[in-house]
Phi, psi and omega in degrees: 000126186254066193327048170270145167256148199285187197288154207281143169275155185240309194191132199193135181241164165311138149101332232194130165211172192193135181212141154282148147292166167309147179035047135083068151253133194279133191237133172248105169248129205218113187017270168275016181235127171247154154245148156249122155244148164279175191325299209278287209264013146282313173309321192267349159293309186307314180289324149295333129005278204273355172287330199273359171256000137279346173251358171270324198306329159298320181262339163207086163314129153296113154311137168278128199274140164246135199205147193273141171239129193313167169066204194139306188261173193284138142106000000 
Protein backbone atom coordinates (compact mmCIF):
# COMPACT_ATOMS: atom_id res chain seq x y z
CA UNK A 1 0.00 0.00 0.00
CA UNK A 2 1.77 3.35 -0.89
CA UNK A 3 -0.47 5.18 1.25
CA UNK A 4 -1.56 8.13 -1.89
CA UNK A 5 -4.91 8.49 -1.94
CA UNK A 6 -6.68 7.33 -5.16
CA UNK A 7 -8.14 9.33 -7.93
CA UNK A 8 -10.35 12.31 -6.84
CA UNK A 9 -14.24 11.37 -8.51
CA UNK A 10 -15.14 14.41 -10.29
CA UNK A 11 -18.65 13.00 -12.06
CA UNK A 12 -20.28 9.98 -12.58
CA UNK A 13 -23.18 8.07 -14.26
CA UNK A 14 -24.00 4.46 -14.92
CA UNK A 15 -21.63 3.04 -16.99
CA UNK A 16 -19.57 6.49 -16.85
CA UNK A 17 -17.06 8.15 -14.51
CA UNK A 18 -14.43 11.19 -15.03
CA UNK A 19 -11.71 11.33 -12.10
CA UNK A 20 -8.48 13.20 -11.39
CA UNK A 21 -5.77 11.93 -11.10
CA UNK A 22 -1.79 11.97 -9.98
CA UNK A 23 -0.27 15.30 -11.47
CA UNK A 24 -3.69 16.32 -12.92
CA UNK A 25 -4.52 14.09 -15.46
CA UNK A 26 -8.12 13.44 -16.13
CA UNK A 27 -8.86 9.76 -16.35
CA UNK A 28 -12.34 9.38 -18.53
CA UNK A 29 -14.05 6.03 -18.21
CA UNK A 30 -17.10 5.48 -20.65
CA UNK A 31 -18.14 2.09 -20.22
CA UNK A 32 -15.21 -0.51 -21.58
CA UNK A 33 -13.02 2.48 -22.44
CA UNK A 34 -10.64 5.06 -20.56
CA UNK A 35 -8.56 7.94 -21.39
CA UNK A 36 -5.62 9.44 -19.61
CA UNK A 37 -5.95 12.84 -20.51
CA UNK A 38 -4.25 16.31 -19.65
CA UNK A 39 -6.45 18.95 -18.65
CA UNK A 40 -6.17 21.13 -21.95
CA UNK A 41 -7.26 17.95 -24.13
CA UNK A 42 -10.12 17.20 -22.08
CA UNK A 43 -11.69 20.41 -22.02
CA UNK A 44 -11.46 20.18 -25.85
CA UNK A 45 -13.06 16.42 -26.17
CA UNK A 46 -15.97 18.09 -23.59
CA UNK A 47 -16.41 21.06 -25.73
CA UNK A 48 -16.54 18.67 -28.73
CA UNK A 49 -18.70 16.63 -27.19
CA UNK A 50 -21.11 18.78 -26.32
CA UNK A 51 -21.15 20.69 -30.24
CA UNK A 52 -21.82 17.42 -31.68
CA UNK A 53 -24.70 17.10 -29.35
CA UNK A 54 -26.42 20.37 -30.23
CA UNK A 55 -26.30 19.55 -33.68
CA UNK A 56 -27.48 16.39 -33.56
CA UNK A 57 -30.01 17.47 -31.32
CA UNK A 58 -31.03 19.86 -34.28
CA UNK A 59 -30.71 17.74 -37.15
CA UNK A 60 -32.53 14.51 -35.56
CA UNK A 61 -35.08 15.74 -32.20
CA UNK A 62 -35.60 13.06 -29.73
CA UNK A 63 -39.42 12.27 -29.56
CA UNK A 64 -40.66 12.85 -26.20
CA UNK A 65 -41.66 9.51 -24.42
CA UNK A 66 -45.06 9.05 -23.00
CA UNK A 67 -45.63 7.54 -20.44
CA UNK A 68 -48.62 6.99 -17.37
CA UNK A 69 -47.80 8.44 -14.58
CA UNK A 70 -49.82 7.01 -11.39
CA UNK A 71 -52.28 8.76 -9.36
CA UNK A 72 -54.08 11.59 -10.15
CA UNK A 73 -57.53 11.55 -10.05
CA UNK A 74 -60.31 13.96 -9.35
CA UNK A 75 -61.76 13.68 -5.99
Amino acid sequence: MSGRPGPLLLASAPGYRVELGEGGVVLVHAGPVSFRLARDACEALTTTLARAMVRLARVCPKRPVLEVLPGGGEG
